[in-house]
Every structure is written in structure tokens, then in C-alpha cells.
N, C-alpha and C positions, 0 to 999 in steps of 0.2 A: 504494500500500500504506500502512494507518494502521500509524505506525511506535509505540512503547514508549511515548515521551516524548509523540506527541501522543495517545496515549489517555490516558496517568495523567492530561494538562493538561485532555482531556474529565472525566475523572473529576473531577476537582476544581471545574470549573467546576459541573457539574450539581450537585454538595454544594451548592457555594456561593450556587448560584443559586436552588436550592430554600430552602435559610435565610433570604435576604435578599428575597424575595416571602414566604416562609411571614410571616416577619418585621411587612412591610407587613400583610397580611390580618389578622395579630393585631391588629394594631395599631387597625384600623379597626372591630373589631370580627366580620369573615368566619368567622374560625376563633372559635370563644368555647368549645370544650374541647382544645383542643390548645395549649400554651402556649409550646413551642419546635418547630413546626413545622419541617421536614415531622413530625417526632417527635413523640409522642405521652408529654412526657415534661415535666418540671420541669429549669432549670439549678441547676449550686451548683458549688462551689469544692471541689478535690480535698482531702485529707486525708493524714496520715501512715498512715493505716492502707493505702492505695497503695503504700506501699513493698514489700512482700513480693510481690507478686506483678509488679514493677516488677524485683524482683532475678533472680528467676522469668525472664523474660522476656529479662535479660542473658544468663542463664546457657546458656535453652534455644535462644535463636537461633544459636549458634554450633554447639552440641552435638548438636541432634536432627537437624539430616541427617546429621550424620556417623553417628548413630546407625542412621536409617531406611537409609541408604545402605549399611550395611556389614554388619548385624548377620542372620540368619539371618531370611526374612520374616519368618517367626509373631513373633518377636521384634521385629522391625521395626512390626508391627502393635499389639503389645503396648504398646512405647515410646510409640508414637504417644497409644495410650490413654491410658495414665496422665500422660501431658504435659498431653490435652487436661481431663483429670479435674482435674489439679491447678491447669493453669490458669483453666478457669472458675472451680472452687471460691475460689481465692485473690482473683479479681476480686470473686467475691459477698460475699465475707467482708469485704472495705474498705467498704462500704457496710452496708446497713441487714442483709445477712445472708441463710444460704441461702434460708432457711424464712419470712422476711416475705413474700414477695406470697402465698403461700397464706394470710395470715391477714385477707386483705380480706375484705370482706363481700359484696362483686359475683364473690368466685371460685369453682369448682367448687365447694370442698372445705363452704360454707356449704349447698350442697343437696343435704347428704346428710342432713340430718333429715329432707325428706321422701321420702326410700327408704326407711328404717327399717329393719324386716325383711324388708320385701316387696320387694324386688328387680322381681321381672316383674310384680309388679300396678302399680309406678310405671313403669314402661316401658311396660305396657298404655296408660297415662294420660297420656303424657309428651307427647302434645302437646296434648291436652285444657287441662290445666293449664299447658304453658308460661307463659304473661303471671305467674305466681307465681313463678318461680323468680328466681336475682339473672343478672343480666346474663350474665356467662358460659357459664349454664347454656341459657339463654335464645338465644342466641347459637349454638348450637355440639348436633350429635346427642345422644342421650344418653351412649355409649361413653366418654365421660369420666368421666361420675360413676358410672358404672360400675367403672372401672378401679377408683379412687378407692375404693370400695364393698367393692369383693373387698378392698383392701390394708388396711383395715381391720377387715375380717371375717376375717383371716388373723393377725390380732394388730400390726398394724404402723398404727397409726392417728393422723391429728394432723399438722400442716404440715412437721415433722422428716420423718417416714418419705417423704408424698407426694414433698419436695423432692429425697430422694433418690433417689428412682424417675422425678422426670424427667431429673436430674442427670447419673445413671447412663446411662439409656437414651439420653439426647440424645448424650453423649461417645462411645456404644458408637457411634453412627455414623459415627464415625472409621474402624473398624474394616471395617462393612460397607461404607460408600464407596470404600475402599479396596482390598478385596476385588473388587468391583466392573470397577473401573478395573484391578486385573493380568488380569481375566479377558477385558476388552473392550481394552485399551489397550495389555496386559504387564508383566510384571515392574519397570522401568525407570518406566516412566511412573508407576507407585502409589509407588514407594518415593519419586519426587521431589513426588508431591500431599502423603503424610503430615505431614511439620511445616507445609503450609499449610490441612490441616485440622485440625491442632492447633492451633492460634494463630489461629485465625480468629477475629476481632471479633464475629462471632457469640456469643462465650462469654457476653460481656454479659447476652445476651437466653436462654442457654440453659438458665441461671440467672438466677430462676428461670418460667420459663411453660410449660403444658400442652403449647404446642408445640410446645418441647424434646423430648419423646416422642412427639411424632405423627410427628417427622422422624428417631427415631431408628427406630422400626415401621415406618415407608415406606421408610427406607434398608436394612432387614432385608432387608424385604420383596422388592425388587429383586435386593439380592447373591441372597440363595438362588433365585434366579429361575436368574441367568446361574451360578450355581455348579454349579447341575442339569445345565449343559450338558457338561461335563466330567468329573463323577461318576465316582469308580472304583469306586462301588458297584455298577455297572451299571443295568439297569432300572428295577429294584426304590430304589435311593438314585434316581434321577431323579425316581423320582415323588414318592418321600418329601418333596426337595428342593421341588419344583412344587407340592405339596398345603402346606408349609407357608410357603411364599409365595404362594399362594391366601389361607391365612389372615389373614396379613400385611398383602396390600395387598385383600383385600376389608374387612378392618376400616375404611380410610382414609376411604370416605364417612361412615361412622360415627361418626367421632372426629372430623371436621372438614366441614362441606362444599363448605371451599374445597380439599381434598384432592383431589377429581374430576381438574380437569387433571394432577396428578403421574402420573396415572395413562403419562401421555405418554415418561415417565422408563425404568419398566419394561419397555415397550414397544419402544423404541432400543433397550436394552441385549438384548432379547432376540434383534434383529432381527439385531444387531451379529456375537453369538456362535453365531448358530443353535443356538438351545435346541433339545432335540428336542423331535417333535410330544408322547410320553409327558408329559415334563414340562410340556410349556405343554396338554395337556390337565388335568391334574395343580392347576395353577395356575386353572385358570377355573373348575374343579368346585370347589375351596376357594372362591375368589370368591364362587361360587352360593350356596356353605353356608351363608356368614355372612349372606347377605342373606333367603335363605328363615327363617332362625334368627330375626332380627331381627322378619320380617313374620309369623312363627306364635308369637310369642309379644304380638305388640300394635301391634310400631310399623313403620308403612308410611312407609317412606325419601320419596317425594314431599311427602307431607303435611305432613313434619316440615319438608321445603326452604319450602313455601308458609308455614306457620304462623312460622317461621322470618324470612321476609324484610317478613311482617305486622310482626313485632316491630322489625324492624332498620328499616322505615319511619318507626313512633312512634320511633325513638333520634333525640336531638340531633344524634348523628354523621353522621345521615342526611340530613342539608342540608351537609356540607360541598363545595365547588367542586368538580366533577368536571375540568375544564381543569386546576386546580393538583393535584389529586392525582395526575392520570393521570403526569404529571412527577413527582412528589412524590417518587410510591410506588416508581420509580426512583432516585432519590436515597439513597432511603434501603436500598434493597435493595445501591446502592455503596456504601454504610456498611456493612452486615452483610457482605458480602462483602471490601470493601477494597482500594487500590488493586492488589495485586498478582496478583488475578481478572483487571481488563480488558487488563493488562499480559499476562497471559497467553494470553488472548483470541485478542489482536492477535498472537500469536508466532507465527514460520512453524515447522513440522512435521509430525508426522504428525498425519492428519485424525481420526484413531481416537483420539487423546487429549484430544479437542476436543467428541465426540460427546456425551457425558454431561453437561456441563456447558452444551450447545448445545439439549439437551432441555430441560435444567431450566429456563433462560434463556425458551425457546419459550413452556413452562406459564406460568412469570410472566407474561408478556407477555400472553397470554389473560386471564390471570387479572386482570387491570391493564385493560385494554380495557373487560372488559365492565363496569368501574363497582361491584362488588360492592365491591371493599375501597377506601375511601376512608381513610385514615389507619389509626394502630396495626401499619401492615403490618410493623412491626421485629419482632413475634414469628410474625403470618402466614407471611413470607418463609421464615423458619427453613429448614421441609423441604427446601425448595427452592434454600435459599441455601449450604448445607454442598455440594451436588453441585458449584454453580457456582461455588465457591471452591478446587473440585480444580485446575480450570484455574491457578492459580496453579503448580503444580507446571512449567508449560510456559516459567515463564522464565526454565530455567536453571539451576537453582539460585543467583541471584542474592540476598546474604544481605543487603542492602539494601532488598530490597522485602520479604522475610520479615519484617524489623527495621519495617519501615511497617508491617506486620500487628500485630504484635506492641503499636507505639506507638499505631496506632487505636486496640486495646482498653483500651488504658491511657486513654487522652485518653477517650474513649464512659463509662467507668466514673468516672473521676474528676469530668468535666462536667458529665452527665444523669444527673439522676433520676429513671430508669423507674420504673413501677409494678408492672414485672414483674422 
């Protein structure tokens, strides 16, 4: 049996080992846009402006399980949020700020001049024109600049509002993971995951990047899946529940399309709780809709994949080592996640507390395999990595490995300077 102690000493190792090869390759020139490998990121020297969300971090380790543990769920759920709200926000804010990565010039929010007014004649076009858009756009379905598009056609336009709409969404998946895991795991097992998805080093990365919200959408998406199964609505909420997690997670190709394997996530969880058949019919007719929606107004999902990986062939990023990434991209997903994921991993228990975060684990893994993500995976991971960070909840409540959550994010923010 891998005991506690020798998995965090794996865990550290693979960090370490992935930095000190990324290291070499930099050095020799292998990697020439990654400059603190495996990260996808600049060093620097932490700041006083760390301090507040350092005091943050004393206060809530001790406080929020006792919080999640005692307080009435929906309150427990609550907590959980506004910990995880405030503590991304308070990390973003020591560094360059919520709202800066949206004002690169390679991010969504620069192409939306060319949507203009026309929403579905740029999506008719979107992959026609690809090779113009800036990198991210370029990169990634249209469903981003989209979102993007509505939010500022509703009055809320410019890198402020976007950063809050991923901010928000990304944190709300505290909520839906959470929800999640009482339904597949129990009462017991969420309220000990919550302060370890609040505090996940993830915040870093949650703030700010688009795929803050791709994992908060795919974590919806999921809960209302396995919430369907249980309804006291009867029929009628079942299907409701299923047709709006149809919506949910058919958007995922859309908005990403390294999103495909999460699909694997939904799928456990529904297996887990026997959804009924209503609702998981419910769920794949929503699925259906968004994609026929997609293909009758222009953009045929394949096309986009092909045109798509034409473009990520011409990128730089496109020659880096497949050997070292395929390791890499694990490294760094124990950084987003944190030592107190593998620790929980390794915990004997029950096996239903294990499921969800053994799926999501599974998707990476595929998704790592087949060479599509070669670097930058600190914000890829996201969706995937808030599931498999529930597992921390399995060790115990041990405020020690919380407190190593906790001092990742600190050390991740103070250290690296992402771009996102």
C-alpha cells in the first residue's frame, strides 16, 4: 500500500524533477517560449502586497472546516464560496491585478472587433478566417468570444466585467463540485472536500483565464446531471435538471476542445447515482441542441478541430519535446492540484469518495497521452483539476496538508508570473 508520506515524497519529486530538466532544456535552448518550465510562466520575487491574502489564508485554515463541518449545508456551500471568491480575488490582486490578462493582445476579448454586430455571420466564417484572429481565438471554438460578445452586448463590456464573469463562475464551482460529491459520495465526504476546494492553488490560475469558466460550466454541468437523480420535483424537475445539463456540458466542445475527455467526468457521476433514464435522456437531447444550433447557423464542430490543429502546427509551441511534456504536464497539474490531492488519493476509504476525482484524473491522463497539450496546461488543467482536488477532503481533515494548500498558493503567486 502507497502510504501518505510516500506519495507527498512522489509528489515533490515529480515538481522537482520536472523544474530541474525543464531547467536544462531552457537552458540549451529546447524550450525557447517557456521560460520557467514545466510553467508556462516568468519568475520574480514576492511583494508586500502578499500579505493580505497570506493573513486570509491564516485565518481561513483553521476556520473553514469548522465552518463547512458544522454549519447547515446550503451554508456550508455558501462558506465554501465566498472563501474560494475571496481567496482567488486577494491572490490576483498582489500581482498585476484581476483584469490584466484580459488586456493582452493574443486574448479573446481583442476579437471581438471582428464580430461587430454580426454575431452569426462571424461564426458562419469563423473558421474560414481563423489564421486572423490573435492566438487564443485561434486556439480554442468560437463559444468564447461569444460568451464575451453577449457580456458586452448586455452592457457589461471591457476586461473588468469579463474578469468577473470568469472569477465568479470559476469559484461557483466550488459549489457545484461539491454538490456533486454529497450526491455520489454523501453528506460527510463534501463537507470534508469544501475548504480543499476552496484553497486550492488552482486560484492562481482561476484568476485570471477563460478556463476559469469553462471548469466552472463543466462543473454545473455535471452537479445538475446527478442532482436530476434525486429531484423532488419528480419527472417533470428531472428532466428540467437533465435538459439543463445537456446544455451545460454540450457547450464544452464549444468552448474548448480539449473539453471532449471531461466528458468522462459526467458520465461516472451519473453511473455512480443512477440518474434516471428521463433525465439522462433529458441530458443528451440538450447535448444534441447545442450542437445542431452550432452547425445550422455556420460552424461545423470537425472543421473547426482540423483548421484548428493546422494553426497549433504553424505555433512555436508546436515543436516543444513530447517525452518532457508528457511528464511535465503532470507536474504541473500536482501544482494546481497540490500536495494534499495525492495524499488523499492514497487514503484508505470509501471507494465512492474517490470516484470523481479518479474520473477526472482518467480525462487528464488521455488528454496528456495523446500529445495535444504540450505546455501552458496550468490553465488547461483547471476543469479538471478543481474535481481532483476534492480528493483532498479524504485525509482526514488533516489541517496541515490544508495549511500546504493554502502555502502552495501563496508560494505559485508570489514566485510566477503567469500570463494569465
Amino acid at each position: 500500500m502507497i502510504t501518505r508520506r510516500r506519495a507527498t515524497a512522489a509528489w515533490a519529486a515529480l515538481v522537482a524533477g520536472a523544474f530541474a530538466v525543464g531547467g536544462l532544456l531552457h537552458a540549451r535552448g529546447v524550450l525557447r517560449i517557456d521560460h520557467l518550465p514545466p510553467l508556462h510562466a516568468l519568475a520574480r520575487l514576492p511583494t508586500a502586497a502578499l500579505l493580505p491574502a497570506a493573513v486570509f489564508a491564516v485565518v481561513a485554515v483553521p476556520v473553514l472546516p469548522r465552518l463547512t463541518a458544522h454549519l447547515p449545508m446550503r451554508a456550508a456551500l455558501a462558506a465554501a464560496f465566498a472563501a474560494s471568491l475571496a481567496w482567488t480575488v486577494l491572490l490576483a490582486v498582489s500581482g498585476e491585478g484581476l483584469a490584466w490578462p484580459f488586456t493582452h493582445p493574443q486574448e479573446y476579448l481583442a476579437g471581438l472587433g471582428a464580430v461587430g454586430g454580426d454575431p452569426l455571420g462571424w461564426l458562419a466564417h469563423f473558421t474560414r478566417d481563423l489564421p486572423a484572429y490573435p492566438t487564443h481565438v485561434r486556439g480554442h471554438p468560437p463559444l468564447p468570444v461569444l460568451v464575451l460578445w453577449a457580456l458586452a452586448a448586455v452592457g457589461l463590456p471591457g476586461p473588468f466585467w469579463a474578469a468577473v464573469l470568469v472569477v465568479v463562475t470559476g469559484c461557483s464551482a466550488t459549489v457545484a463540485i461539491g454538490l456533486a460529491v454529497w450526491r455520489v459520495a454523501g453528506e460527510e465526504a463534501a463537507r470534508r472536500a469544501l475548504p480543499y476546494l476552496a484553497l486550492s492553488p488552482a486560484a492562481v490560475w482561476i484568476a485570471t483565464t477563460m478556463d476559469a469558466f469553462f471548469a466552472g460550466v463543466a462543473a454545473w454541468g455535471t452537479a445538475l446531471l446527478v442532482l436530476g437523480a434525486r429531484s423532488r420535483a419528480g419527472r417533470a424537475g428531472r428532466v428540467a435538471l437533465g435538459l439543463g445539463a445537456g446544455l451545460a456540458l454540450g457547450a464544452l466542445p464549444y468552448l474548448s476542445y480539449g473539453l471532449v475527455p471531461y466528458l468522462l467526468v459526467p458520465f461516472v457521476a451519473a453511473v455512480a447515482v443512477g440518474v434516471p433514464r428521463a433525465a439522462v435522456a433529458a441530458c443528451l437531447a440538450g447535448m444534441a441542441a447545442v450542437s445542431a444550433l452550432f452547425a445550422a447557423v455556420g460552424f461545423w464542430w470537425p472543421a473547426g478541430v482540423l483548421a484548428t490543429h493546422a494553426e497549433w502546427a504553424a505555433d512555436p509551441g508546436a515543436d516543444r519535446p513530447y517525452p518532457y511534456f508528457l511528464v511535465a504536464n503532470l507536474a504541473v497539474l500536482a501544482l494546481v492540484t497540490g500536495p494534499a490531492t495525492v495524499a488523499g488519493l492514497v487514503a484508505p476509504g470509501r471507494a465512492g469518495e474517490r470516484i470523481l476525482p479518479l474520473a477526472a484524473l482518467a480525462a487528464v491522463l488521455a488528454l496528456d497521452v495523446s500529445g495535444v497539450t504540450r505546455g501552458e496546461v496550468e490553465r488547461i488543467w483547471l476543469p479538471y483539476a478543481l474535481w481532483i482536488a476534492a480528493a483532498g477532503g479524504r485525509t482526514g481533515g488533516d489541517r496541515r496538508l490544508l495549511a500546504a494548500q493554502a502555502v502552495l498558493g501563496l508560494l505559485l503567486q508570489g514566485f510566477v508570473r503567469s500570463p494569465w
